[in-house]
Backbone bond lengths (Angstrom), bond angles and torsions (degrees), N, CA, C in turn:
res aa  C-N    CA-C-N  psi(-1)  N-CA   C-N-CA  omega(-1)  CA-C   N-CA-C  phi
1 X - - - 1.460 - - 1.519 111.28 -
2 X 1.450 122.78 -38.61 1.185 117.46 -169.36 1.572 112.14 -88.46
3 X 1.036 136.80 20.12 1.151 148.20 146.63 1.031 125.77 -82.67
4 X 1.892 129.38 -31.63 1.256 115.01 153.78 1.346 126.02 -61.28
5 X 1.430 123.69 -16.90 1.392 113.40 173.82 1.290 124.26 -53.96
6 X 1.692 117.05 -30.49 1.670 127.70 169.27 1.688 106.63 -46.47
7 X 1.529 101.95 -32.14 1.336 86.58 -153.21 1.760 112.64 -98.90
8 X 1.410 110.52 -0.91 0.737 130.66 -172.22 2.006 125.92 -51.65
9 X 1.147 162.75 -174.39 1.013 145.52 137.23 1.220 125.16 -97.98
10 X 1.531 143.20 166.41 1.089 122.33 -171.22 1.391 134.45 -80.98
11 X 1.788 116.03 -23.10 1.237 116.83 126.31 1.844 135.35 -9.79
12 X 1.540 94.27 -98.32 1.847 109.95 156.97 2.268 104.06 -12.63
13 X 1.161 90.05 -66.24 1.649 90.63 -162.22 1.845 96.48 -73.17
14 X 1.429 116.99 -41.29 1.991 108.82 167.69 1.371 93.75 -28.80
15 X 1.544 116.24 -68.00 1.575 103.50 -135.04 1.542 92.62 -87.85
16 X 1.325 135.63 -5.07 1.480 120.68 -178.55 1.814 88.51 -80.32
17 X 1.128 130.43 -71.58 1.151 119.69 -162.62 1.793 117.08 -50.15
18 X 1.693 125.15 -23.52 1.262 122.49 153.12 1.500 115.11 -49.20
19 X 1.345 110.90 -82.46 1.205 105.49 147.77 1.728 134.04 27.63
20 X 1.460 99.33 -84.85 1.574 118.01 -154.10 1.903 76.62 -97.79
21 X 0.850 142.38 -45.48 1.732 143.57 -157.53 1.467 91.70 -67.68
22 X 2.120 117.54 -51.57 1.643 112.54 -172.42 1.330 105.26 -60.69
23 X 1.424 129.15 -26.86 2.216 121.03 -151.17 1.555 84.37 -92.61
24 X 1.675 128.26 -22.96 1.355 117.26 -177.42 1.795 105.32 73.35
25 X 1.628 124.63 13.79 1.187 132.41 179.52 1.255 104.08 -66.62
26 X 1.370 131.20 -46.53 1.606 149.28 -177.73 0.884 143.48 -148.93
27 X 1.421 111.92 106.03 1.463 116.86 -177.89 1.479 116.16 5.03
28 X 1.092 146.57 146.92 1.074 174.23 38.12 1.866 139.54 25.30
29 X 1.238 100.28 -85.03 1.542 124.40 -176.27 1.603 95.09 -78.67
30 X 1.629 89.14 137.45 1.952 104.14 -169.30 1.914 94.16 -62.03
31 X 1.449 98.81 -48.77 1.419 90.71 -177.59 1.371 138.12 -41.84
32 X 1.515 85.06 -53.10 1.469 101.84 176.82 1.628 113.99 -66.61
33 X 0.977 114.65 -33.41 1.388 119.60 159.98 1.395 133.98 -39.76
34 X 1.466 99.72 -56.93 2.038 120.58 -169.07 1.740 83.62 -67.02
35 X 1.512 127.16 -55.35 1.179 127.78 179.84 1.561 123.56 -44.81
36 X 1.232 114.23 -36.88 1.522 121.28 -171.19 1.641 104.64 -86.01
37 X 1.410 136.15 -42.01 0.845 164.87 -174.55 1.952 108.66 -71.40
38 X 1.357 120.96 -59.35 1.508 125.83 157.92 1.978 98.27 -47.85
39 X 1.570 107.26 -74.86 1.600 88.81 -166.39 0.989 140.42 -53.58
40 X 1.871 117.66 -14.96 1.293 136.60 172.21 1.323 107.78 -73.55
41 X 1.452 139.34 -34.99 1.277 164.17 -143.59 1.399 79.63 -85.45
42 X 2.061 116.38 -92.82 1.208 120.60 -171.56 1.718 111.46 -46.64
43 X 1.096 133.71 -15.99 1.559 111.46 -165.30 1.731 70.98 -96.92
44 X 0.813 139.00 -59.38 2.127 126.27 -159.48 1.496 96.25 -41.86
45 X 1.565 120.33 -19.67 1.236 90.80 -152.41 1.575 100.23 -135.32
46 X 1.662 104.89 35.72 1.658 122.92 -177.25 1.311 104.25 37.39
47 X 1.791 132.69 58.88 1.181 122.66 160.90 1.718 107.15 -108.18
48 X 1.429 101.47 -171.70 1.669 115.85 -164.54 1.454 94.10 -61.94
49 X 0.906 151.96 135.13 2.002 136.17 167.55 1.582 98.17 -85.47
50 X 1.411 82.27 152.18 1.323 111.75 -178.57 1.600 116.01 -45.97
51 X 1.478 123.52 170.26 1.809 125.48 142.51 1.316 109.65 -156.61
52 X 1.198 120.12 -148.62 1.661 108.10 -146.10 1.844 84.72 -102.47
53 X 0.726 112.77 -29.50 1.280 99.43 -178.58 1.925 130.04 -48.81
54 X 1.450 93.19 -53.16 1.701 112.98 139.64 1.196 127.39 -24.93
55 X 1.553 96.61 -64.11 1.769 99.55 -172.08 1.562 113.57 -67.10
56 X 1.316 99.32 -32.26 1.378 112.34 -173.73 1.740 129.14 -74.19
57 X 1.491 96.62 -17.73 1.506 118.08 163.32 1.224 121.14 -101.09
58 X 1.658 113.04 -8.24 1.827 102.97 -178.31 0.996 93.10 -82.95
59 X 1.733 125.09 -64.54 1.500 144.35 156.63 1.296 141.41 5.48
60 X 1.561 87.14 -41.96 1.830 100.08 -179.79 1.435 108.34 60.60
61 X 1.563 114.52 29.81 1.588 121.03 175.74 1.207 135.48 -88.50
62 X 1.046 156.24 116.47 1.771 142.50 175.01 1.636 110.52 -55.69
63 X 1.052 122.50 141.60 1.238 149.53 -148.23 1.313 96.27 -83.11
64 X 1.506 148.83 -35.71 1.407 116.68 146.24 1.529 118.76 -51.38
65 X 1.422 110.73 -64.56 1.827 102.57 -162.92 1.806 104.33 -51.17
66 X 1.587 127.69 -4.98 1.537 99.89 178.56 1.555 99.19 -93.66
67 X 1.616 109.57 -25.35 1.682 106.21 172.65 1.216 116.48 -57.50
68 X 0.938 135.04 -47.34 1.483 157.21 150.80 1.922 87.65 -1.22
69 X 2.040 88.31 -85.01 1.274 94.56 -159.19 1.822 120.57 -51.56
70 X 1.181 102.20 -45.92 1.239 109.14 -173.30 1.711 124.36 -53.51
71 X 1.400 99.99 -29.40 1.141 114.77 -165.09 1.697 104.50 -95.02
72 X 1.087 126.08 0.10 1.334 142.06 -168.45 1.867 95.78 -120.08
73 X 1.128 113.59 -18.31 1.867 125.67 -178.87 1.761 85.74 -93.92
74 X 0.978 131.91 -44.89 1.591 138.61 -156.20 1.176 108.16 -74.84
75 X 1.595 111.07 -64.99 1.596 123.65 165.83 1.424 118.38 -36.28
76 X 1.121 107.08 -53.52 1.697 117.43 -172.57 1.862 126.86 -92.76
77 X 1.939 80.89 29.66 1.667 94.04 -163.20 1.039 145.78 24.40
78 X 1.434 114.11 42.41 1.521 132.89 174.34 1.798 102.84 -75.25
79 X 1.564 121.84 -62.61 1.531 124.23 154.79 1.266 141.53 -108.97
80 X 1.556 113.33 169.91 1.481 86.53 -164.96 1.454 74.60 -127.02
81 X 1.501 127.65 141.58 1.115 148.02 118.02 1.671 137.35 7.59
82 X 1.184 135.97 63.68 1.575 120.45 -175.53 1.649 120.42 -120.21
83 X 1.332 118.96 125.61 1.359 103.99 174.26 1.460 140.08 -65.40
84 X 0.997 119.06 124.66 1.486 137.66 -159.18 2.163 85.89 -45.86
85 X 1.511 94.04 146.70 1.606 102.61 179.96 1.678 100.06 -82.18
86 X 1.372 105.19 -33.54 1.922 103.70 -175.00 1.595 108.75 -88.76
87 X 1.069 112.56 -17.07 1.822 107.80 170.82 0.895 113.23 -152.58
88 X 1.613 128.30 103.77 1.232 142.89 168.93 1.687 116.53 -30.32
89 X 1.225 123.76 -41.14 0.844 141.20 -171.90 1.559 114.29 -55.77
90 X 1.261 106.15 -29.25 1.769 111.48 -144.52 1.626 79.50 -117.08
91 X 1.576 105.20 132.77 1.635 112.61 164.37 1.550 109.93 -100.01
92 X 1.412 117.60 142.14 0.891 125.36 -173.61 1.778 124.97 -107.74
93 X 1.178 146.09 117.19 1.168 131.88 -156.33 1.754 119.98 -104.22
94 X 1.123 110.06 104.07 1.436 106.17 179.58 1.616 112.27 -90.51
95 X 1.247 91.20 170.33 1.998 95.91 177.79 2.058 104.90 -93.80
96 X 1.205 102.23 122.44 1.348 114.80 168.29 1.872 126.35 -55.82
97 X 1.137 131.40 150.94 1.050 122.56 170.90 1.519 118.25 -50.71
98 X 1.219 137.65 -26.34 1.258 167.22 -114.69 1.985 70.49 -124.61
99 X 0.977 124.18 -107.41 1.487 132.97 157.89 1.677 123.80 26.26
């Protein structure tokens, strides 16, 4: 299969990636991506997981567009949400089975 993608046109690959972005099967958006990809990263590799605060300073993002993101990763059970045990305050984002 992944060899027809070479052959594909750039059209052909627009509408596959519409496509694959409407069923919500796979990531899509770079953002949403670098995000899904870091939290999977830190849980393979027993580190602190990420939260928006993070995302929002690696990113160089304003604090709606990472709510945005996260919450659009959450909905579509890519992560799940947990509050940090040392500060209530701070949500913490793990990768879902779904993930």
């Amino acid at each position: 299969m992944h060899h027809k993608l070479f052959a594909m046109t750039h059209k052909e690959l627009e509408l596959l990636v519409v496509e694959l972005r409407d069923s919500r099967q796979i990531v899509t958006d770079v953002y949403e991506r670098y995000v899904v990809y870091e939290s999977y990263k830190r849980f393979l590799n027993n580190e602190k997981p990420l939260n928006i605060k993070w995302i929002q300073s690696t990113l160089k993002l304003s604090f709606p567009k990472v709510k945005k993101i996260v919450d659009d990763l959450v909905e579509n059970g890519y992560l799940m949400p947990m509050k940090s045990t040392k500060d209530k305050r701070v949500i913490n984002l793990l990768p879902s089975k779904k993930l």
